[in-house]
ZAVOGU-186423 format. One record per atom (N, C-alpha, C): residue in three letters; residue number from 1; atom name; x, y, z. Coordinates in steps of 0.1 Angstrom, whole numbers, plus 5000, padded with zeros to 4 digits. Example, Ala and Ser with C-alpha at 12.3 -4.5 7.8 and 13.67 -1.06 7.14 Angstrom:
<recs>
[rec Ala; 1; N; [5132; 4943; 5078]]
[rec Ala; 1; CA; [5123; 4955; 5078]]
[rec Ala; 1; C; [5132; 4967; 5078]]
[rec Ser; 2; N; [5128; 4978; 5071]]
[rec Ser; 2; CA; [5137; 4989; 5071]]
[rec Ser; 2; C; [5129; 5000; 5079]]
</recs>
This chain:
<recs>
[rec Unk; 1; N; [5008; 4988; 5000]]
[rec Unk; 1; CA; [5000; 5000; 5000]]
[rec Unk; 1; C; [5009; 5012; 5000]]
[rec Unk; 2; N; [5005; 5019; 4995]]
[rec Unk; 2; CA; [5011; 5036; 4993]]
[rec Unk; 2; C; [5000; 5044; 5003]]
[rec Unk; 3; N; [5003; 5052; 5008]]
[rec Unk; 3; CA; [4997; 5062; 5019]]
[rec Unk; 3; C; [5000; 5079; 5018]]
[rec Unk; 4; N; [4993; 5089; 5012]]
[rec Unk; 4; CA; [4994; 5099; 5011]]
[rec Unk; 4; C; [4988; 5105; 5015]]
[rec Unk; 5; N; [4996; 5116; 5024]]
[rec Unk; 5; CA; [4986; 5128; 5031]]
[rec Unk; 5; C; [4989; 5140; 5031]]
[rec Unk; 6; N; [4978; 5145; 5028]]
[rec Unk; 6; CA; [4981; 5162; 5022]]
[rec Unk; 6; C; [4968; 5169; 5037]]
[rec Unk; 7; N; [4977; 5173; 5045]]
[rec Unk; 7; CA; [4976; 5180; 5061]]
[rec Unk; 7; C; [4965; 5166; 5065]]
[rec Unk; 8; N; [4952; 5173; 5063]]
[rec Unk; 8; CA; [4942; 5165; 5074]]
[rec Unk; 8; C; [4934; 5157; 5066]]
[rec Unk; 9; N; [4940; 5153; 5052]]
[rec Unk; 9; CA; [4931; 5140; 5045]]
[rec Unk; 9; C; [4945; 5131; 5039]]
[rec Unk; 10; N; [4941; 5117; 5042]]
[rec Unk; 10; CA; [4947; 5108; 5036]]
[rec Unk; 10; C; [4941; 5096; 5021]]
[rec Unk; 11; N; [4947; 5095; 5013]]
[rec Unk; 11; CA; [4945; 5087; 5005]]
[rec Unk; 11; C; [4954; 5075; 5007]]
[rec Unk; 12; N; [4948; 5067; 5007]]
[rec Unk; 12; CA; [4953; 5051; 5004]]
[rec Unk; 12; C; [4953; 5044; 4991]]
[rec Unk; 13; N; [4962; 5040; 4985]]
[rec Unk; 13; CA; [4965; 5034; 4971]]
[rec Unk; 13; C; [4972; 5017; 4971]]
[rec Unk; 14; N; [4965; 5013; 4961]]
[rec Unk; 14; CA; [4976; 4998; 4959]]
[rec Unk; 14; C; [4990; 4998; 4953]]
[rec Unk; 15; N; [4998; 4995; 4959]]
[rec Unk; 15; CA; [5014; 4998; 4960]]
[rec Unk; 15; C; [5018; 4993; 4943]]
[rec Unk; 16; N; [5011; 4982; 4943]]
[rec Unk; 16; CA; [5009; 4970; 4931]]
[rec Unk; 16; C; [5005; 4981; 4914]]
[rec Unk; 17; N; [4993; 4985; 4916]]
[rec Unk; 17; CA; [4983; 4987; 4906]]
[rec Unk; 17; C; [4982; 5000; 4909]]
[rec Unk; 18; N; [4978; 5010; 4923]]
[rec Unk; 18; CA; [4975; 5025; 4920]]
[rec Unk; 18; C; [4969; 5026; 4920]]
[rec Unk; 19; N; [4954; 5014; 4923]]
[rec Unk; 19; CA; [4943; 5018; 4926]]
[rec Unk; 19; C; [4939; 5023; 4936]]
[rec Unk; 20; N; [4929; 5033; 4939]]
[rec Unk; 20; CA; [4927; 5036; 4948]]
[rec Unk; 20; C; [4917; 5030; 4958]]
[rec Unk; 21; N; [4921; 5026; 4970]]
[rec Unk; 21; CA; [4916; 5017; 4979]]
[rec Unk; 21; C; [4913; 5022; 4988]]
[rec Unk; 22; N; [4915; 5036; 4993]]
[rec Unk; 22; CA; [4903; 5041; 5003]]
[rec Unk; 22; C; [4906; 5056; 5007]]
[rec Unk; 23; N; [4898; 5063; 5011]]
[rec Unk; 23; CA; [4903; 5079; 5018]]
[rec Unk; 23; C; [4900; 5082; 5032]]
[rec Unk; 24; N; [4901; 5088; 5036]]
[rec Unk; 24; CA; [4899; 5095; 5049]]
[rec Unk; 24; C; [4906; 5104; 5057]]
[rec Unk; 25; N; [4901; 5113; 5068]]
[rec Unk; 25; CA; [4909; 5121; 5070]]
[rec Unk; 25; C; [4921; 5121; 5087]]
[rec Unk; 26; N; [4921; 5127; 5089]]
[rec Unk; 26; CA; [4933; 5129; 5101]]
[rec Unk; 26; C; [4928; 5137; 5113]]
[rec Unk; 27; N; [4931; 5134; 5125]]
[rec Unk; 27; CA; [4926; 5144; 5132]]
[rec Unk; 27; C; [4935; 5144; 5146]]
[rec Unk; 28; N; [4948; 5151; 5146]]
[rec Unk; 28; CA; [4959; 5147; 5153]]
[rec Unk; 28; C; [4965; 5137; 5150]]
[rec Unk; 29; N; [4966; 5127; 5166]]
[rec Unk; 29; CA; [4970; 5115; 5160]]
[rec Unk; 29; C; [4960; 5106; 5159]]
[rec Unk; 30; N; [4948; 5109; 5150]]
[rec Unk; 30; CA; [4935; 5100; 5152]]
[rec Unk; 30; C; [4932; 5100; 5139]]
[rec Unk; 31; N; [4923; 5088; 5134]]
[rec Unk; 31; CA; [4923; 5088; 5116]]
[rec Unk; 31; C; [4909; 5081; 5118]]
[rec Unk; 32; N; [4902; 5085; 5102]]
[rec Unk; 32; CA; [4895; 5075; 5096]]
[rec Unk; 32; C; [4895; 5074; 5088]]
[rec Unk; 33; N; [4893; 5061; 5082]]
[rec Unk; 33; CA; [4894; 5056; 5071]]
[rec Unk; 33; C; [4886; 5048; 5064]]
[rec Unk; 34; N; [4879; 5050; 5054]]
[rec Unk; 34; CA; [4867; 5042; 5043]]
[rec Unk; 34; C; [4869; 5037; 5037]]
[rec Unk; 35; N; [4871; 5022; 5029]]
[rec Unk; 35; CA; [4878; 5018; 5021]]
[rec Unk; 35; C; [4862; 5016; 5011]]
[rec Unk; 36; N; [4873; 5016; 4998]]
[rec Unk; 36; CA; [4867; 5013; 4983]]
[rec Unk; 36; C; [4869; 5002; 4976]]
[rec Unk; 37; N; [4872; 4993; 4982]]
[rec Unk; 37; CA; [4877; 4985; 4971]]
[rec Unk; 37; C; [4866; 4974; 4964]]
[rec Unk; 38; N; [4869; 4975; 4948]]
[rec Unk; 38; CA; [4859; 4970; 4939]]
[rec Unk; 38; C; [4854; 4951; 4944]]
[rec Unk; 39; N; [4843; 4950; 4947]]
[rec Unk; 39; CA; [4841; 4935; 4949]]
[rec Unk; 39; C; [4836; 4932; 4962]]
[rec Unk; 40; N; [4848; 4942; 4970]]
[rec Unk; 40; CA; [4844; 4942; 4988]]
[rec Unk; 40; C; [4835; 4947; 4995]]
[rec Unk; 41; N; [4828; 4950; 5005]]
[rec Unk; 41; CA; [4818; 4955; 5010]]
[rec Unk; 41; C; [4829; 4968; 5021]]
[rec Unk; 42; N; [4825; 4981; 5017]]
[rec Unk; 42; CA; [4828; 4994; 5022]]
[rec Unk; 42; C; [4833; 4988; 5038]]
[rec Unk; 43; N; [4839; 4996; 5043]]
[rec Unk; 43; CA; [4843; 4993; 5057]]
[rec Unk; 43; C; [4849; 5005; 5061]]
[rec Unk; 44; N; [4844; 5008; 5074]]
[rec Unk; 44; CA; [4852; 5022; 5078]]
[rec Unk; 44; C; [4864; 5017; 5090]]
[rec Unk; 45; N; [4874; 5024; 5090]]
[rec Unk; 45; CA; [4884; 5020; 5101]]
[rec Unk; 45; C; [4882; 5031; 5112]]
[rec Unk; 46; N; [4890; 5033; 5120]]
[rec Unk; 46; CA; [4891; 5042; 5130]]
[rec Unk; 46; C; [4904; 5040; 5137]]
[rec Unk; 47; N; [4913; 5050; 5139]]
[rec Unk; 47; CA; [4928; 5046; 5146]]
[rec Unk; 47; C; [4939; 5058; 5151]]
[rec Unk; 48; N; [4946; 5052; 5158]]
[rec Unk; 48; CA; [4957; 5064; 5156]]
[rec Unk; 48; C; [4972; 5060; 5154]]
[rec Unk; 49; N; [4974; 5072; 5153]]
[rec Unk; 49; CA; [4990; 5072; 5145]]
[rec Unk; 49; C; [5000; 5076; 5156]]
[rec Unk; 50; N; [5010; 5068; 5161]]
[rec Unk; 50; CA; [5023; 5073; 5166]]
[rec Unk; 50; C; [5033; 5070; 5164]]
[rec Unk; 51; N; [5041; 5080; 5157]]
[rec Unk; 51; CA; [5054; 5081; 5149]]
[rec Unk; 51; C; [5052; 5075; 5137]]
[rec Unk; 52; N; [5059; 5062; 5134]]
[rec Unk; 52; CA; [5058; 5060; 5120]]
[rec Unk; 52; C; [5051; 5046; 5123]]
[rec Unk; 53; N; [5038; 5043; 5132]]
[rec Unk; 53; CA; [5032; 5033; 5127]]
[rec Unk; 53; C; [5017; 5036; 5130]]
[rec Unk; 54; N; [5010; 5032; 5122]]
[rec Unk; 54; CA; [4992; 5032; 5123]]
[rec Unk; 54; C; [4990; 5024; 5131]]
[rec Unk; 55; N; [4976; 5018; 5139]]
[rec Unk; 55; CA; [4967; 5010; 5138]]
[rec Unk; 55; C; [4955; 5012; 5142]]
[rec Unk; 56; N; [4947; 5005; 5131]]
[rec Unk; 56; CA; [4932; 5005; 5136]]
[rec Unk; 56; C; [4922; 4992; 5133]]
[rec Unk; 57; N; [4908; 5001; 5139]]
[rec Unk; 57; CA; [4900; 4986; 5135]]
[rec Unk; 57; C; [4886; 4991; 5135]]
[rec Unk; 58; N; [4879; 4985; 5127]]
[rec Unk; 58; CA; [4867; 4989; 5127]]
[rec Unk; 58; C; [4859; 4990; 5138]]
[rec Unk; 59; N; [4853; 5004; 5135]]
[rec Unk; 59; CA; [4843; 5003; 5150]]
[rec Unk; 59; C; [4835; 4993; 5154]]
[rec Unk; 60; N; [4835; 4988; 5166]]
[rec Unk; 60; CA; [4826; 4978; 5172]]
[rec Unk; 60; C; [4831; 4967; 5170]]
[rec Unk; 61; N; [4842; 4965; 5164]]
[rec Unk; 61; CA; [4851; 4951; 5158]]
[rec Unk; 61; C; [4863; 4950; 5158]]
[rec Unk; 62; N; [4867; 4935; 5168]]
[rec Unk; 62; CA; [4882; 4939; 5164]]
[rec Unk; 62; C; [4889; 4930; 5154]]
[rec Unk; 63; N; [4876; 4923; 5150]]
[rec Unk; 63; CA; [4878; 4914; 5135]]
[rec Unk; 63; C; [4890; 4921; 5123]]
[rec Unk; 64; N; [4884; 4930; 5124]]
[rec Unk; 64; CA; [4894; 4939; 5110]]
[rec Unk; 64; C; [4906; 4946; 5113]]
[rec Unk; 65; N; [4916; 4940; 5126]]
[rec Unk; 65; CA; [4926; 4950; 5135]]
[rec Unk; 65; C; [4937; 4953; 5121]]
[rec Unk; 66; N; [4944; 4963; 5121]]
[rec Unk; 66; CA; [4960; 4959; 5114]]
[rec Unk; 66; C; [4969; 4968; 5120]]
[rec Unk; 67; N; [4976; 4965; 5114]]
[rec Unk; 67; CA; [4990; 4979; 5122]]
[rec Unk; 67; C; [4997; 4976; 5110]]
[rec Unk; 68; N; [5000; 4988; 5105]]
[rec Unk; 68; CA; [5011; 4999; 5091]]
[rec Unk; 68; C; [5022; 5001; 5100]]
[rec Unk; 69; N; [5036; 5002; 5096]]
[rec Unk; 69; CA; [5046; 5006; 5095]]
[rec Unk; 69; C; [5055; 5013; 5088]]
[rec Unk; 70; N; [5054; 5027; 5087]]
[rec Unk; 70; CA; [5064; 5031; 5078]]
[rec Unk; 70; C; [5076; 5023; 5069]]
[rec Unk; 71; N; [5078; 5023; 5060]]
[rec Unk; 71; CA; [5093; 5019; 5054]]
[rec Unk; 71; C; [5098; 5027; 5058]]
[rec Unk; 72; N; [5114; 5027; 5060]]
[rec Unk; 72; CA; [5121; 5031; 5060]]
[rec Unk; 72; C; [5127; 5037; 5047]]
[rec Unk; 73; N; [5130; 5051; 5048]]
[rec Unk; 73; CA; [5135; 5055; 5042]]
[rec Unk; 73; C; [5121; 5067; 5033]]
[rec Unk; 74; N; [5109; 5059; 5035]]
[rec Unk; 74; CA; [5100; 5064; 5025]]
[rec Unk; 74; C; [5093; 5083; 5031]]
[rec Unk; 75; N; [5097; 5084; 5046]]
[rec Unk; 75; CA; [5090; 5096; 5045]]
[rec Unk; 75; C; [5099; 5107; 5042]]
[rec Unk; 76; N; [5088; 5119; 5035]]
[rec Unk; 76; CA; [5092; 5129; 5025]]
[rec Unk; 76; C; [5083; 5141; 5036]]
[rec Unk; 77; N; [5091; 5153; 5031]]
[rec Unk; 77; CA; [5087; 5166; 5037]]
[rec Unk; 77; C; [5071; 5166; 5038]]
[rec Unk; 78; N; [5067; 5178; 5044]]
[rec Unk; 78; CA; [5055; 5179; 5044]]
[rec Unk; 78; C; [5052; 5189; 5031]]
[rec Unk; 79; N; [5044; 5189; 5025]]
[rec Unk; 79; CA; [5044; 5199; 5013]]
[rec Unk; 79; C; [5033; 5212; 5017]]
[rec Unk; 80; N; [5044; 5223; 5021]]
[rec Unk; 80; CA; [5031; 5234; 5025]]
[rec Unk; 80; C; [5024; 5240; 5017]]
[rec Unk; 81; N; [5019; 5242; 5007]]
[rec Unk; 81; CA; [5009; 5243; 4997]]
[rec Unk; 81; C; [4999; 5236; 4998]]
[rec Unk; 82; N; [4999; 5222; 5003]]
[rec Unk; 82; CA; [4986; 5216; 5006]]
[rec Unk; 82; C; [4986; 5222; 5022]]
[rec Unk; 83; N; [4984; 5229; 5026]]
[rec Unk; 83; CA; [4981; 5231; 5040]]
[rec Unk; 83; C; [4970; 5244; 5036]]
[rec Unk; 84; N; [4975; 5251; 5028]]
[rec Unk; 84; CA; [4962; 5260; 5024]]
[rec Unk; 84; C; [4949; 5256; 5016]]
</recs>
């Protein structure tokens, strides 16, 4: 997965293909997230972020848990232009 965030919204992408697999926004270190992916049934996440790892899980469930970890090497400046 590829993960992009421009200030307080994130896109989610397939690392693979580029498709886009889900959005949502940011709120400190707290997130949500709605996934799209074609075939699947919608699912929203809920989680938070400290330092360079995620994790969440869908409300009411801990069926759907995961935890992200940054790659190394992969984070880039913040881009101040999207902040306006």
């Amino acid at each position: 997965m590829k993960v992009d965030q421009k200030f307080q919204k994130i896109i989610v992408y397939s690392g693979d293909t580029g498709e886009l697999l889900g959005e949502g926004k940011v709120n400190g270190v707290t997130f949500t997230l709605g996934t799209m992916t074609k075939g699947a049934s919608h699912k929203l996440f809920q989680g938070k972020i400290d330092g360079d790892t995620i994790q969440a899980t869908t409300p009411g469930s801990e069926e759907h848990r995961w935890r992200a970890t940054r790659e190394a090497g992969s984070k880039t400046a913040l881009d101040a232009s999207a902040v306006n």
